[in-house]
NUPA-462713 format. One record per atom (N, C-alpha, C, O): z, x, y. Coordinates in pm, whole numbers, plus 50000, padded with zeros to 5 digits. Example, Ala and Ser with C-alpha at 12.3 -4.5 7.8 and 13.67 -1.06 7.14 Angstrom:
BEGIN
507805131949431;507805123049550;507805132049670;508465142449668;507085128549775;507145136749894;507875129050003;508045134150114;
REM end
This chain:
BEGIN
173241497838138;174331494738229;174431479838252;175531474838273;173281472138250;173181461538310;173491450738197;173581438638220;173671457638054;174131448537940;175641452637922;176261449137822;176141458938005;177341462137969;178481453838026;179701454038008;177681446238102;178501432038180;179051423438043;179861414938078;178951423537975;178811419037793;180671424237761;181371421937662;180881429237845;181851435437781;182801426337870;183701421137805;182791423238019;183901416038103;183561403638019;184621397338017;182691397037953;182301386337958;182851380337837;183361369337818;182571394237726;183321386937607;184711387037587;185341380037508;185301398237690;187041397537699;187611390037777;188831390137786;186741380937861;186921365837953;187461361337859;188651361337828;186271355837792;186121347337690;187401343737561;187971333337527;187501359737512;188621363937393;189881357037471;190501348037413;190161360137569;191541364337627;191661347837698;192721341837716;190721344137722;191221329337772;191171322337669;191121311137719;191141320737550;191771313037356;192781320137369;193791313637343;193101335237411;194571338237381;195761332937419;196661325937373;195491337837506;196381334937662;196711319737659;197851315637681;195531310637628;196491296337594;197271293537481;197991283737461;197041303637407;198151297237270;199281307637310;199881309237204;199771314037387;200851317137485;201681307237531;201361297637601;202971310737478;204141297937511;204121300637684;203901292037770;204431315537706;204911317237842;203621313237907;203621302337964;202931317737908;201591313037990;201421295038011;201411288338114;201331291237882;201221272837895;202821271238001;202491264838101;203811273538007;204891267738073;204401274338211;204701267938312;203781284738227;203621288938380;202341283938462;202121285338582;201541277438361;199991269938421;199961259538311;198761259638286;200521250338226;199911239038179;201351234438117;201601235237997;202251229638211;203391224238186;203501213138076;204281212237981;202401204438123;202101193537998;201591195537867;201851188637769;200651208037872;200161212137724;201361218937665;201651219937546;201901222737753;203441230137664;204481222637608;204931225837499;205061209837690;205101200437664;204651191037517;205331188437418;203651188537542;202911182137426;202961192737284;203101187237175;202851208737291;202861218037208;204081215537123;204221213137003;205041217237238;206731218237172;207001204737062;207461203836949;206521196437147;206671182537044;205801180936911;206411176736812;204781183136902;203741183736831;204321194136733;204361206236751;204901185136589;205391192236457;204431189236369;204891192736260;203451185336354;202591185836279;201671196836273;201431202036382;200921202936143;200211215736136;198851213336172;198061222836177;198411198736203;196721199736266;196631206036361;197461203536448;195511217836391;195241222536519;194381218636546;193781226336621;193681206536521;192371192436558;193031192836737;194231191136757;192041195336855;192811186336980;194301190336991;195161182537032;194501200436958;196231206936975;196061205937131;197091200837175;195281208537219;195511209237402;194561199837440;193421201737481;195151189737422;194131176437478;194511178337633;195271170937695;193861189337684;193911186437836;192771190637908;192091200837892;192651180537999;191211185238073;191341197538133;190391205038115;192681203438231;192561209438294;192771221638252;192791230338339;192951225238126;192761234738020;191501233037977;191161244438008;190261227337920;189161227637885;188381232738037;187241237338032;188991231538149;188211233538248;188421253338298;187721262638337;189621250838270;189671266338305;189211275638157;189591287338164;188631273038055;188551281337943;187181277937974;186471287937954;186341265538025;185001266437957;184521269638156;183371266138182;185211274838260;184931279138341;183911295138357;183211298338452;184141302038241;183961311238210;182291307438162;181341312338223;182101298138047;180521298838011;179821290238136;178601289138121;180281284438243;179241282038361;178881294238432;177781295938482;179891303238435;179421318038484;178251324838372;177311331738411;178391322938285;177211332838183;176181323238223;175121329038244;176091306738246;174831302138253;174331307038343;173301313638325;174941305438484;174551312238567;173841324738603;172761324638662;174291332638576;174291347938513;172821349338416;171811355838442;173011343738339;171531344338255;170441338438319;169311341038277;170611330438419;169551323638484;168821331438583;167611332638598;170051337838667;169991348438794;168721361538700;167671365638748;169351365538546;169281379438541;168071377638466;167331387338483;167531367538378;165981363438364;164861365938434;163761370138397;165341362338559;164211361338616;163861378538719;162891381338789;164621383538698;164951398838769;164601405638687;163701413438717;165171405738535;164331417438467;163131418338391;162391409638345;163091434138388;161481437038339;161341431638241;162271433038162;160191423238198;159631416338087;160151427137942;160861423537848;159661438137958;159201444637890;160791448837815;160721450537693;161581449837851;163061452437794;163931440837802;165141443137791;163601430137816;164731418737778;165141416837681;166011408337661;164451426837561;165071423937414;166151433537363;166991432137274;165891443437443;166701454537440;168191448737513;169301448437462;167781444537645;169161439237734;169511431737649;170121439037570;169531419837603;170231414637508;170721413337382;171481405337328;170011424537340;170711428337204;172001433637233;173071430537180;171711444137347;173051451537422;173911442937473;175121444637459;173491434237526;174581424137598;175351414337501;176401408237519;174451414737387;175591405437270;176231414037205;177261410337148;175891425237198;177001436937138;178021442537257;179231444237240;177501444237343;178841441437460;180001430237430;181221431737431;179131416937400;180191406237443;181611406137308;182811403337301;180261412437196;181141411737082;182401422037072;183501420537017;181851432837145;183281444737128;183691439337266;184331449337298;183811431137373;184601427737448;185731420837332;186821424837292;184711405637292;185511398837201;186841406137103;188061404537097;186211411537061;187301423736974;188221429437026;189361426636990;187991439037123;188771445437183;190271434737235;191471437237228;189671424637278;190691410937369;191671404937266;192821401437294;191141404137153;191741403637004;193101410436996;194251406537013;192641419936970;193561433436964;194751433437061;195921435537031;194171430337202;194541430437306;195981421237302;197171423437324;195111409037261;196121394837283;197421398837174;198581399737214;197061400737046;197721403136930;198871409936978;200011405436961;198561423537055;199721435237095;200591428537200;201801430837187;200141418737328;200721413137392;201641401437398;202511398537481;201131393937259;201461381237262;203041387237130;203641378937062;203321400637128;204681404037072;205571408437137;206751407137107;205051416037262;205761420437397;207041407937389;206751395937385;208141411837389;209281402237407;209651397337577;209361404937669;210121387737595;210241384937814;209281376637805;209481367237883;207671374637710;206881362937780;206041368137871;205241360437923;206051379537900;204991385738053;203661390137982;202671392938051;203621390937788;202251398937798;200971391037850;200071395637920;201061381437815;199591368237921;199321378338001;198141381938008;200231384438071;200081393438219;199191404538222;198331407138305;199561411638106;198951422138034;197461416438037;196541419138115;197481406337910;196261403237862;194881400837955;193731403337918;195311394938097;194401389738204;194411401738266;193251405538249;194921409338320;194901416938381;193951432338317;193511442338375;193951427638165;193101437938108;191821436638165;191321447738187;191301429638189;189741427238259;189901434638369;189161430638459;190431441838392;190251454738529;189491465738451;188691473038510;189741466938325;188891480138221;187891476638261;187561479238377;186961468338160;185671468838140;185171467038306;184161473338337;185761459438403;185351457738520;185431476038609;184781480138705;186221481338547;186711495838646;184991505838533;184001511138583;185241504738432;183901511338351;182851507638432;182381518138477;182181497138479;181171491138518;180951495338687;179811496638730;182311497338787;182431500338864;182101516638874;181391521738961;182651522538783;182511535238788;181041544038728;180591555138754;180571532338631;179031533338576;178161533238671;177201540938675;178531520838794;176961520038864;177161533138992;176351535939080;178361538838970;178031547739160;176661559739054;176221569039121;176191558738924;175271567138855;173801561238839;172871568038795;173651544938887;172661541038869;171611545338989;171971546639106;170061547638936;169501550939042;168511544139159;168201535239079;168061542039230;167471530239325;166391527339204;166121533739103;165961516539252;164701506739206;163861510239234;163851513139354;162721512439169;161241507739275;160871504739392;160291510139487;161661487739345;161231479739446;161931482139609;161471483939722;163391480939544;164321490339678;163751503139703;163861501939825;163271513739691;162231525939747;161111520739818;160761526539921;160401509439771;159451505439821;159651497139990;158911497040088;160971490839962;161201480540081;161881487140159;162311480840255;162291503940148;162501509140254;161851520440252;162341531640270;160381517040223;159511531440336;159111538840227;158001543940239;159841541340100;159361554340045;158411547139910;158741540139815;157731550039933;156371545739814;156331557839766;155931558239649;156481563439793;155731581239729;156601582739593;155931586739498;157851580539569;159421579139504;159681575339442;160311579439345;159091558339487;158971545539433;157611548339303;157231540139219;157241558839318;156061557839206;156361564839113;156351561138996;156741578739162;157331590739072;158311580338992;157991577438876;159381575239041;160181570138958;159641558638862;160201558538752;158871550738878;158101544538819;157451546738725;157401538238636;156881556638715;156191570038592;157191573938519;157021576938401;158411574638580;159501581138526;159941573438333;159911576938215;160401558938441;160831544838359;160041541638256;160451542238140;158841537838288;157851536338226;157431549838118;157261549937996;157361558338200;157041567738054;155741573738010;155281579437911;155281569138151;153431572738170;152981571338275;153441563138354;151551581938311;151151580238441;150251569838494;149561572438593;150221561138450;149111549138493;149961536838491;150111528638400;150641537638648;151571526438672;150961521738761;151411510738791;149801526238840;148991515838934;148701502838973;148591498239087;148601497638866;148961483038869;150151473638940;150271465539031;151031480838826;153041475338878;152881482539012;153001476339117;152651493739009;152951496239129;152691487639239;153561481439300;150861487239274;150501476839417;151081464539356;151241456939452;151471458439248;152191445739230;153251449839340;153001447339458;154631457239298;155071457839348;155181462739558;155951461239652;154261466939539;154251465739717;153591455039783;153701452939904;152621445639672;152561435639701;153441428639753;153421423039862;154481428739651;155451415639599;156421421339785;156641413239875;156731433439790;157271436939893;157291431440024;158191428140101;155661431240029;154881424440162;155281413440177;155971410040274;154951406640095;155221386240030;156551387740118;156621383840235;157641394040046;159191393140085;159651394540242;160581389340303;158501404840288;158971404840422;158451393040551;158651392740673;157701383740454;156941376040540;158091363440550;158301357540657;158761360440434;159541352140442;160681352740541;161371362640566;160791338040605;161791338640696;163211331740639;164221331540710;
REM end
């Protein structure tokens, strides 16, 4: 579930390269790159949108993944980070794809409104993800920091896949204790 964020991330990504080579879109948010587009008869696409405030809203998107990878490092289990990210780059890639597809079908829509379409597609993978987690089940650590250890272990045995979680476990009610001391 938690690599499936891979999927808003790579149809960010897809759909904001689309969406700017959109006539209607550049005249409704980058008057000057549209501008500069219309004039610009030459076939180099070298620096075709020399604009900052276009490089800022397209590369707005990878300060969120830095972020994001920094946050989600340090949270998950050692033991499956190879798994999460194999999943999460195959997320990003069928996001990528999918936004493809996406842009292609929109950017023929006649009126100029598909941009509209195209951004607004990020309600999918965001409504999947919404509707994925009301199935996810508590943590450990959340069982642990409210009272139920007994739960917190069973499920632990569960994840893991064996009965000699003793260790993680008092780690974890350790780590619990630590947390509640902090002010």
């Amino acid at each position: 579930m938690a690599a499936m964020g891979g999927l808003i991330f790579g149809y960010d990504i897809g759909i904001s390269g689309g969406v700017t080579s959109m006539a209607p879109f550049l005249q409704s948010f980058f008057m000057s790159v549209y501008r500069k587009e219309a004039l610009d008869t030459s076939t180099n696409q070298y620096c075709k949108f020399d604009s900052q405030l276009l490089t800022l809203f397209t590369s707005s998107l990878y300060v969120d993944a830095l972020v994001a990878s920094v946050v989600a490092s340090h949270i998950t289990p050692y033991k499956y980070r190879g798994r999460f990210n194999v999943l999460f780059q195959l997320a990003i890639t069928i996001g990528i794809l999918f936004d493809n597809l996406v842009n292609y079908g929109t950017n023929k829509i006649s009126g100029g409104w598909g941009w509209r379409l195209s951004l607004g597609g990020a309600a999918v993978p965001a409504l999947i993800i919404l509707f994925s987690s009301m199935f996810l089940s508590d943590s450990p650590s959340s069982l642990i920091d409210r009272g139920k250890a007994e739960e917190a272990e069973q499920l632990l045995k569960k994840i893991r896949g064996v009965d000699n979680v003793k260790a993680e476990f008092d780690d974890l009610v350790e780590a619990s204790k630590a947390s509640k001391k902090v002010e």
